[in-house]
PDB file with one MODEL, atoms N, CA, C and O in Angstrom:
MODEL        1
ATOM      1  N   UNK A   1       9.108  10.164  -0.974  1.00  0.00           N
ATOM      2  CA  UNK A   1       8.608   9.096  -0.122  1.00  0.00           C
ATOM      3  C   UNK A   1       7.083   9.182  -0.061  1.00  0.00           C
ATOM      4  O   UNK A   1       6.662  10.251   0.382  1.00  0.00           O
ATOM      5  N   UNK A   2       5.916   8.019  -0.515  1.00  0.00           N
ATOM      6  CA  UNK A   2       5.079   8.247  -0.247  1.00  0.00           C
ATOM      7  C   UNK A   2       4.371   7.793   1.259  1.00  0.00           C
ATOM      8  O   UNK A   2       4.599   6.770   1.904  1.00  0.00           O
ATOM      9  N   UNK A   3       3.565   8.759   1.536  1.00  0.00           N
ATOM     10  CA  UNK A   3       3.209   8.750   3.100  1.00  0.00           C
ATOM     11  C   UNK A   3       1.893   7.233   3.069  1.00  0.00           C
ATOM     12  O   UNK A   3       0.985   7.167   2.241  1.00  0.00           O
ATOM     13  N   UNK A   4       2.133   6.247   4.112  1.00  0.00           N
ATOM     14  CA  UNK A   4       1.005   5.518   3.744  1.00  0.00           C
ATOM     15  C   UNK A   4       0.285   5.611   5.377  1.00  0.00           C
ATOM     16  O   UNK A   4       0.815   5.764   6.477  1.00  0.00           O
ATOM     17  N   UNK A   5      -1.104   5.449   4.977  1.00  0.00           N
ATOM     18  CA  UNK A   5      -2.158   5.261   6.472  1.00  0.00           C
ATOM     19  C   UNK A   5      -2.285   4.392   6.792  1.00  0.00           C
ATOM     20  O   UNK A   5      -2.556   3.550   5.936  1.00  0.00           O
ATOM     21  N   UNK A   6      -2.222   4.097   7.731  1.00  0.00           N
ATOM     22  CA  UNK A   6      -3.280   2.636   8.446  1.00  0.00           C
ATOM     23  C   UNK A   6      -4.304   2.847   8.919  1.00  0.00           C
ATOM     24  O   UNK A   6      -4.362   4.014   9.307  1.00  0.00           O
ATOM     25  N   UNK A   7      -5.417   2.146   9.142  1.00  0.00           N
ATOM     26  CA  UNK A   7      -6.712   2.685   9.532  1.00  0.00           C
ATOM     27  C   UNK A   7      -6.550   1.748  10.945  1.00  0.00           C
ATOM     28  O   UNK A   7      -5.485   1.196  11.221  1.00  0.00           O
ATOM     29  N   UNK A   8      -7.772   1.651  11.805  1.00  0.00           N
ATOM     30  CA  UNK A   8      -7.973   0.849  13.139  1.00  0.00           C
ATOM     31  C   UNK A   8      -8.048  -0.281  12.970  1.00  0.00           C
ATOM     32  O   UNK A   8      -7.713  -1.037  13.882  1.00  0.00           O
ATOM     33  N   UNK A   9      -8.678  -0.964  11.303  1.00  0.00           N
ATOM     34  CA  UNK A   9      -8.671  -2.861  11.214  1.00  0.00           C
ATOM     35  C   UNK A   9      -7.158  -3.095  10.387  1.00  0.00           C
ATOM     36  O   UNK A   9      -6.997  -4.190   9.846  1.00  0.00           O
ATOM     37  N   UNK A  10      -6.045  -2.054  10.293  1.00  0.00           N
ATOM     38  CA  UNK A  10      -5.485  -2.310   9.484  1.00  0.00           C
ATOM     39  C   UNK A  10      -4.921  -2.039   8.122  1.00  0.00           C
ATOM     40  O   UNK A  10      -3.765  -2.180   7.724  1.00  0.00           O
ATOM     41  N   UNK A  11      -6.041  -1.599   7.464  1.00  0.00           N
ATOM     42  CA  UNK A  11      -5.962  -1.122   6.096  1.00  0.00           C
ATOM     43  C   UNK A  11      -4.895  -0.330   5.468  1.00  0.00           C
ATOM     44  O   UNK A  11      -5.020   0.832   5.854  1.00  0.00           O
ATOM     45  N   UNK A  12      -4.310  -0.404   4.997  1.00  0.00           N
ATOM     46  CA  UNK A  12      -3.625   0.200   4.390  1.00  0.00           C
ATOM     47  C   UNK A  12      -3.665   1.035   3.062  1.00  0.00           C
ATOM     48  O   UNK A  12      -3.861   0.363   2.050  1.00  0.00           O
ATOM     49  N   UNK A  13      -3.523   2.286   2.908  1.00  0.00           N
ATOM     50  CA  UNK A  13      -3.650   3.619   2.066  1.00  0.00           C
ATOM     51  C   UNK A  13      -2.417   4.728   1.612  1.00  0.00           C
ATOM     52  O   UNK A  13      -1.338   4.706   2.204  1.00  0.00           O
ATOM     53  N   UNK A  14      -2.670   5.630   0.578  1.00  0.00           N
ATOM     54  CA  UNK A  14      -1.755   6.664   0.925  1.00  0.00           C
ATOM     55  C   UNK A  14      -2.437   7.950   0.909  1.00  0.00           C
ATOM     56  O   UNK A  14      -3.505   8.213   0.356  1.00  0.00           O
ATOM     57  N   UNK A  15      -1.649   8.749   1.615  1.00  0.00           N
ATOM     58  CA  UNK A  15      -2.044   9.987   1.580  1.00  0.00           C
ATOM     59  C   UNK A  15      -2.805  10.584   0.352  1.00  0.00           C
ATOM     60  O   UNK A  15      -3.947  11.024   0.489  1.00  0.00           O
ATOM     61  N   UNK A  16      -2.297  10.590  -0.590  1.00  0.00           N
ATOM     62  CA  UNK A  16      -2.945  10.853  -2.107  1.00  0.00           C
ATOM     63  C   UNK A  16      -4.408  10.628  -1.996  1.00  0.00           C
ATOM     64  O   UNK A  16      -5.263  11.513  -2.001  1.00  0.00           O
ATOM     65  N   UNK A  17      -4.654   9.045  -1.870  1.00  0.00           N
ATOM     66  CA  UNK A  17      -6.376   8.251  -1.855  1.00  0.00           C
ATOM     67  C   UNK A  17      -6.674   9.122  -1.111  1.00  0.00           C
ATOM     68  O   UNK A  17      -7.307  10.084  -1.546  1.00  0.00           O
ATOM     69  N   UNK A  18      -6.313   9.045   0.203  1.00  0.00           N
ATOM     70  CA  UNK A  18      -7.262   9.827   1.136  1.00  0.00           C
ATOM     71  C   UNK A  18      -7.370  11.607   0.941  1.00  0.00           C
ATOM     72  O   UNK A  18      -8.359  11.882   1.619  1.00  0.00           O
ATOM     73  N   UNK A  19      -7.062  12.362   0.601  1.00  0.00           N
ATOM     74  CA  UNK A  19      -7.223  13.408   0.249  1.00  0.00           C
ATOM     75  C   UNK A  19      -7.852  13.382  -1.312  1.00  0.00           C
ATOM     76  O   UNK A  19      -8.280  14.367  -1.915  1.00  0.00           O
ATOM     77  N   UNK A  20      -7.798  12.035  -1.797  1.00  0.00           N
ATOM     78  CA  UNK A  20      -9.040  12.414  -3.046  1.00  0.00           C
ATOM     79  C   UNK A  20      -9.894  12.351  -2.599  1.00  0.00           C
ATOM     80  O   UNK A  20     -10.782  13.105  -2.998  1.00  0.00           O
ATOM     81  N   UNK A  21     -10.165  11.476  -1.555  1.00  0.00           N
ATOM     82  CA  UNK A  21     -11.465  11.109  -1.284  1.00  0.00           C
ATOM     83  C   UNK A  21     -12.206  11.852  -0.602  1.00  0.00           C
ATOM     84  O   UNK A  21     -13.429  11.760  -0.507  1.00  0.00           O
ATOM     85  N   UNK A  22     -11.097  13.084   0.210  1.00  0.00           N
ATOM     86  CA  UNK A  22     -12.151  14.128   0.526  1.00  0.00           C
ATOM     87  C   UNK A  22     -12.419  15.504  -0.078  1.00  0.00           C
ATOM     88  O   UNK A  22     -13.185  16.445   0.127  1.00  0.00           O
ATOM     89  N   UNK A  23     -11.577  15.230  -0.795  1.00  0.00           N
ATOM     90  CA  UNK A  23     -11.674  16.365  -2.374  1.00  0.00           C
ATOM     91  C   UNK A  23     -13.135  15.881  -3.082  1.00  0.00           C
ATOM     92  O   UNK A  23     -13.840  16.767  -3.565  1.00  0.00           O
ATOM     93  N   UNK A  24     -13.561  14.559  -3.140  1.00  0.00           N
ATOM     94  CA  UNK A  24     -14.503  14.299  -4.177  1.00  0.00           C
ATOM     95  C   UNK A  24     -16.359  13.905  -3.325  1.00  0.00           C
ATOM     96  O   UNK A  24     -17.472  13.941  -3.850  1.00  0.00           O
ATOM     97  N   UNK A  25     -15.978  13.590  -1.991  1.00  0.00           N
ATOM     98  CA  UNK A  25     -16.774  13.575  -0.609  1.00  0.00           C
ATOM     99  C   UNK A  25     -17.399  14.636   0.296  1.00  0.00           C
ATOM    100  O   UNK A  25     -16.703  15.037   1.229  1.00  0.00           O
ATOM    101  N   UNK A  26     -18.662  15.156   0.132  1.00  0.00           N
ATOM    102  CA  UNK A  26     -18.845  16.289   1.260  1.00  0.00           C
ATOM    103  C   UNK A  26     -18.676  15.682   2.230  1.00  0.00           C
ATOM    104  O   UNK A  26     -18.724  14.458   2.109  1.00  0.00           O
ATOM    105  N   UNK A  27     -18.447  16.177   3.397  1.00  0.00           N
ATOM    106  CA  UNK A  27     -19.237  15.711   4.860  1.00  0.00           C
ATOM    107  C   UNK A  27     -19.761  16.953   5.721  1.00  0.00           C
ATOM    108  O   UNK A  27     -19.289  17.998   6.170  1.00  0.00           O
ATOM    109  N   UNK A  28     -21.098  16.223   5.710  1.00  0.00           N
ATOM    110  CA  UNK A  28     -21.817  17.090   6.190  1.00  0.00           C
ATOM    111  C   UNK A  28     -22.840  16.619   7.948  1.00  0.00           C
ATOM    112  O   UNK A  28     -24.031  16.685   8.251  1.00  0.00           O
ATOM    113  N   UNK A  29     -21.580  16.172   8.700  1.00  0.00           N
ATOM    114  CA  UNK A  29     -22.419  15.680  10.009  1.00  0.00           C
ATOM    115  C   UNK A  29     -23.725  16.440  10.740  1.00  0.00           C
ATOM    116  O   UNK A  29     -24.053  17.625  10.682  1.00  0.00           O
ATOM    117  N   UNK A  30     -24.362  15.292  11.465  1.00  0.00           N
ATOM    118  CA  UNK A  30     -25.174  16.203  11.943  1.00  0.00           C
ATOM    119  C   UNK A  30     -24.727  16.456  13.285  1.00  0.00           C
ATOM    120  O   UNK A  30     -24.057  15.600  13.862  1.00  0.00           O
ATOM    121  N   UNK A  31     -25.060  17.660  13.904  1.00  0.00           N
ATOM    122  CA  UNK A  31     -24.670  18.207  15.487  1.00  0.00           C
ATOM    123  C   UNK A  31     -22.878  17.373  15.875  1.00  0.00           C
ATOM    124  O   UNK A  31     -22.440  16.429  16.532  1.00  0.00           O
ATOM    125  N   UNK A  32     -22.371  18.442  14.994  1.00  0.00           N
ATOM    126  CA  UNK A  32     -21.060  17.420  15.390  1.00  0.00           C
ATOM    127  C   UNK A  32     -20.443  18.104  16.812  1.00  0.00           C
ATOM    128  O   UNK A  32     -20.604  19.250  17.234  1.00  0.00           O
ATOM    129  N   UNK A  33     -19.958  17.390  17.182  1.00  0.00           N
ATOM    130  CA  UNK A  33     -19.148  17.784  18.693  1.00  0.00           C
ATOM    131  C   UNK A  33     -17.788  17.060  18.695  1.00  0.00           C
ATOM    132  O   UNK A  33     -17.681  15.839  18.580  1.00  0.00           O
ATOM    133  N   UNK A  34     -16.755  17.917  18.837  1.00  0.00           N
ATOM    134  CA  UNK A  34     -15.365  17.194  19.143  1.00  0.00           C
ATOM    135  C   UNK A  34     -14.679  17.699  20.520  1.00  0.00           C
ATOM    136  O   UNK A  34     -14.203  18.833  20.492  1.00  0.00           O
ATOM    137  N   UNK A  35     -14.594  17.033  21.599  1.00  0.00           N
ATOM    138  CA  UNK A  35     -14.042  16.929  22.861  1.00  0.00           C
ATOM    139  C   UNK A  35     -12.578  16.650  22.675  1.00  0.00           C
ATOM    140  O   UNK A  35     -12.045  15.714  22.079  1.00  0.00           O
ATOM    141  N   UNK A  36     -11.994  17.757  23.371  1.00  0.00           N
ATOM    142  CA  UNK A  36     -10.296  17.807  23.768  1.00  0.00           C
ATOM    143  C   UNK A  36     -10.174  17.430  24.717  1.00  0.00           C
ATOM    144  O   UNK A  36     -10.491  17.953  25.786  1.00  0.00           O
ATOM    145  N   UNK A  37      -9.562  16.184  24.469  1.00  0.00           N
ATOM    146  CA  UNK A  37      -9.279  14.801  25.635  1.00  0.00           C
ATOM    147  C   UNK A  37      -7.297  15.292  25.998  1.00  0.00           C
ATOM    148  O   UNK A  37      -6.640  15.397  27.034  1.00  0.00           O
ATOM    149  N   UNK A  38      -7.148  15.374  25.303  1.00  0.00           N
ATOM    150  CA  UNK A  38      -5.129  15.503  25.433  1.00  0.00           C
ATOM    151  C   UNK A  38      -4.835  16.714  24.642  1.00  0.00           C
ATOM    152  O   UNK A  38      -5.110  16.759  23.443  1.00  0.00           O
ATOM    153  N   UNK A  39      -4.160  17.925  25.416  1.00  0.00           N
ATOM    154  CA  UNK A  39      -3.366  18.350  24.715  1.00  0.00           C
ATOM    155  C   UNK A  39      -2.252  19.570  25.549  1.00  0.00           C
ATOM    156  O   UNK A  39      -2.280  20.495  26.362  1.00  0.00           O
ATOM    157  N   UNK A  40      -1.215  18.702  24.577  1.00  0.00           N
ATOM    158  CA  UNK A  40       0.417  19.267  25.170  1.00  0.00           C
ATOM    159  C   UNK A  40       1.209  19.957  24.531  1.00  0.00           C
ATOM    160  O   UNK A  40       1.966  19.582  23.636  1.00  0.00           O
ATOM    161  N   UNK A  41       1.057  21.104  25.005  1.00  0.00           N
ATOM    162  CA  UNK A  41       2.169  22.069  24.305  1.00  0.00           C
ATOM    163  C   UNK A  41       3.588  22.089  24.455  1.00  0.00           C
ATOM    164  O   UNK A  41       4.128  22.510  25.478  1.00  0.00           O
ATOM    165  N   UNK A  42       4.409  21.505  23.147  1.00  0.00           N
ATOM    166  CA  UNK A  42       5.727  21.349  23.624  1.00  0.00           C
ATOM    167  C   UNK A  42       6.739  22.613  23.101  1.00  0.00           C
ATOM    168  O   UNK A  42       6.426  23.362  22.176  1.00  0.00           O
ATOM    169  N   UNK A  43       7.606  22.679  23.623  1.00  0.00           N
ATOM    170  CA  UNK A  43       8.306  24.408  23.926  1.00  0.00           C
ATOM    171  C   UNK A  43       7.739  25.805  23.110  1.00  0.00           C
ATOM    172  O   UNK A  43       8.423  26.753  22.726  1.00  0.00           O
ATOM    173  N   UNK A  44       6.393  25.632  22.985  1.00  0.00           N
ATOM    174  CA  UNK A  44       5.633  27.223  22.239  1.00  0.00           C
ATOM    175  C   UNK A  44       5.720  26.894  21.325  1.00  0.00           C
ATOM    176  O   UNK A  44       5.169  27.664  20.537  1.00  0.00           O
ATOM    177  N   UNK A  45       6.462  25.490  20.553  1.00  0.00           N
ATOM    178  CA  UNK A  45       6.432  25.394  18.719  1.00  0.00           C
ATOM    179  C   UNK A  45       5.608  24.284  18.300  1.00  0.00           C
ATOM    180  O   UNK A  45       5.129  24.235  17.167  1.00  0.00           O
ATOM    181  N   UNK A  46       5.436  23.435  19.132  1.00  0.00           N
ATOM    182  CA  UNK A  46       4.503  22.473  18.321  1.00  0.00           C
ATOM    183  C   UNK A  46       3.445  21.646  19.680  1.00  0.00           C
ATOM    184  O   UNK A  46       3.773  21.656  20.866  1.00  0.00           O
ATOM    185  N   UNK A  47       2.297  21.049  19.188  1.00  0.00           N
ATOM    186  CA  UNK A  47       1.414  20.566  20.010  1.00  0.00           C
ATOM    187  C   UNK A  47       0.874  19.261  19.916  1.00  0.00           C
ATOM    188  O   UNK A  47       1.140  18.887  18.774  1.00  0.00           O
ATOM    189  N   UNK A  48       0.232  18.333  20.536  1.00  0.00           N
ATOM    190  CA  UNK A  48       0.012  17.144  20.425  1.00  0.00           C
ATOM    191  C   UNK A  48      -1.582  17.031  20.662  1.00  0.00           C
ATOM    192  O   UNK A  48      -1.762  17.463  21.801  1.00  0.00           O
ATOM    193  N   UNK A  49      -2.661  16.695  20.176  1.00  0.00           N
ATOM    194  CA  UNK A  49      -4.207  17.490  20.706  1.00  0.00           C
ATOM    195  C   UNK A  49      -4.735  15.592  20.421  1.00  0.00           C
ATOM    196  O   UNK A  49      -4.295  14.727  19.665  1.00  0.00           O
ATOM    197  N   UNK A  50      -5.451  15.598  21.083  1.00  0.00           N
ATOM    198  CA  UNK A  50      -5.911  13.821  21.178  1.00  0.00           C
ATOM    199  C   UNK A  50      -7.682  14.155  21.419  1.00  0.00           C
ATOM    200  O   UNK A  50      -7.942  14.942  22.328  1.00  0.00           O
ATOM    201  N   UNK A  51      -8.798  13.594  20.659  1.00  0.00           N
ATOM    202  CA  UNK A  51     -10.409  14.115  21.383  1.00  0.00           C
ATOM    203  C   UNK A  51     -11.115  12.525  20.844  1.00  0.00           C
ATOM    204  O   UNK A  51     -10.652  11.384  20.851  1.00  0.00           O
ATOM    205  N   UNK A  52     -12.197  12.991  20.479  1.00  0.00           N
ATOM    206  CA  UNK A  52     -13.369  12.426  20.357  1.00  0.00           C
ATOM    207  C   UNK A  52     -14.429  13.060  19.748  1.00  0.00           C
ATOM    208  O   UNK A  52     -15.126  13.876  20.351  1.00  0.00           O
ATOM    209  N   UNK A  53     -14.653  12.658  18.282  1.00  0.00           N
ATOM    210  CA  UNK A  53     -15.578  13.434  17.461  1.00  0.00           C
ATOM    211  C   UNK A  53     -16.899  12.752  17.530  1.00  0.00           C
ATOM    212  O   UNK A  53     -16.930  11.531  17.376  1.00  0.00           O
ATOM    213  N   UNK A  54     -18.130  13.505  17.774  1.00  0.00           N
ATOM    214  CA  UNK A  54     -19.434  12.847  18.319  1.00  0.00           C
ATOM    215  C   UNK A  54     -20.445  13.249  16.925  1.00  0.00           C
ATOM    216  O   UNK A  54     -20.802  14.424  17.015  1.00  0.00           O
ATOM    217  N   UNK A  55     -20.743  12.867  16.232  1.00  0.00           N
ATOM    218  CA  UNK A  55     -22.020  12.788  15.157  1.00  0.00           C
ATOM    219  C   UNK A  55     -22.949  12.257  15.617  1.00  0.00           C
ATOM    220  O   UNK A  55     -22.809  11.321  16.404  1.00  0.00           O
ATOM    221  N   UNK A  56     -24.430  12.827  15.156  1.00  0.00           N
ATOM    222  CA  UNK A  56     -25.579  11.915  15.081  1.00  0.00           C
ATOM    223  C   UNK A  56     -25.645  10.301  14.672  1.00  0.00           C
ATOM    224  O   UNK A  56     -26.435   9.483  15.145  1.00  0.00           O
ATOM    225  N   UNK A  57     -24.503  10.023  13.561  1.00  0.00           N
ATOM    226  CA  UNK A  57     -24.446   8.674  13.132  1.00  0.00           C
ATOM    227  C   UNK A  57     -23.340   8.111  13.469  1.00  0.00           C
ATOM    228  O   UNK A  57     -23.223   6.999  12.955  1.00  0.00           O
ATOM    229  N   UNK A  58     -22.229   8.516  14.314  1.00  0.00           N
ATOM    230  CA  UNK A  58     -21.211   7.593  14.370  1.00  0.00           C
ATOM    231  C   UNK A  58     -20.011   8.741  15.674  1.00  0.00           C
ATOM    232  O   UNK A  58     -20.242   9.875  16.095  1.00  0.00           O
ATOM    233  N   UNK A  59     -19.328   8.223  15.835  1.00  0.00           N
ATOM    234  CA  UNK A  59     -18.071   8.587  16.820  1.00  0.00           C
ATOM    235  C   UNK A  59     -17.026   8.447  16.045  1.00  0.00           C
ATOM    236  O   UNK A  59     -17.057   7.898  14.944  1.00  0.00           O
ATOM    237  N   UNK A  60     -15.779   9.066  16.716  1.00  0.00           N
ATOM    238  CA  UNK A  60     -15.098   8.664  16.056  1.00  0.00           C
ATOM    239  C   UNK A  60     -13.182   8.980  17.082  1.00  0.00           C
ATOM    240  O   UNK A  60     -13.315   9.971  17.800  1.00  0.00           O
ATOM    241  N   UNK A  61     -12.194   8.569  17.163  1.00  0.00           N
ATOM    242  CA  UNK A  61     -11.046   8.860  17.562  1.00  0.00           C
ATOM    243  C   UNK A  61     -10.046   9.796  16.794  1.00  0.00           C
ATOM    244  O   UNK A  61      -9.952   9.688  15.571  1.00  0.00           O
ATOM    245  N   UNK A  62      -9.439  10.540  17.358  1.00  0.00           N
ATOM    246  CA  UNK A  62      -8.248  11.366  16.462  1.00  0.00           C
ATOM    247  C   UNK A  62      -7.382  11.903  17.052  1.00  0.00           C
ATOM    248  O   UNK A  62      -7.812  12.333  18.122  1.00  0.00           O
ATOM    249  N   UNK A  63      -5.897  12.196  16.833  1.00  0.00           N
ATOM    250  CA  UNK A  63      -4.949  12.904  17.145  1.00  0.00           C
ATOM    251  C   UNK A  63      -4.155  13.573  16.010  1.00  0.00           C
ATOM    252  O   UNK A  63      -4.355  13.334  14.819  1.00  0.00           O
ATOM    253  N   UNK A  64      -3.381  14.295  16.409  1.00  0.00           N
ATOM    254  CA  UNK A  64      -2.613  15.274  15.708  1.00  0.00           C
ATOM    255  C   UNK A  64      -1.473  15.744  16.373  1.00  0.00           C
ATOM    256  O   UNK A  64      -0.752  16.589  15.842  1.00  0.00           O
TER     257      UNK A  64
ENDMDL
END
């Protein structure tokens, strides 16, 4: 089964693209900061973590 992404306008991807693209992409932010907004530990085996990644050039949303 291939895994596909959606981005925030929509877009549609698969897992594959996006891991080339950071196989072939440095990133190198400046003063990055990521804030832990949510996170729930469910029975000691798995977790749910929700923040806010802060760069000099951009923000950004994420969970896991």
């Amino acid at each position: 089964m291939r895994q596909k992404i959606i981005d925030d306008v929509g877009n549609r991807t698969t897992k594959e693209k996006e891991l080339g693209y950071i196989r072939n992409n440095q990133w190198n932010p400046l003063n990055f900061v990521y804030t832990i907004e949510r996170l729930d530990i469910y029975e000691g085996r798995f977790a749910v973590i929700d923040g806010t990644g802060d760069t000099d050039s951009y923000q950004y949303r994420s969970s896991n």
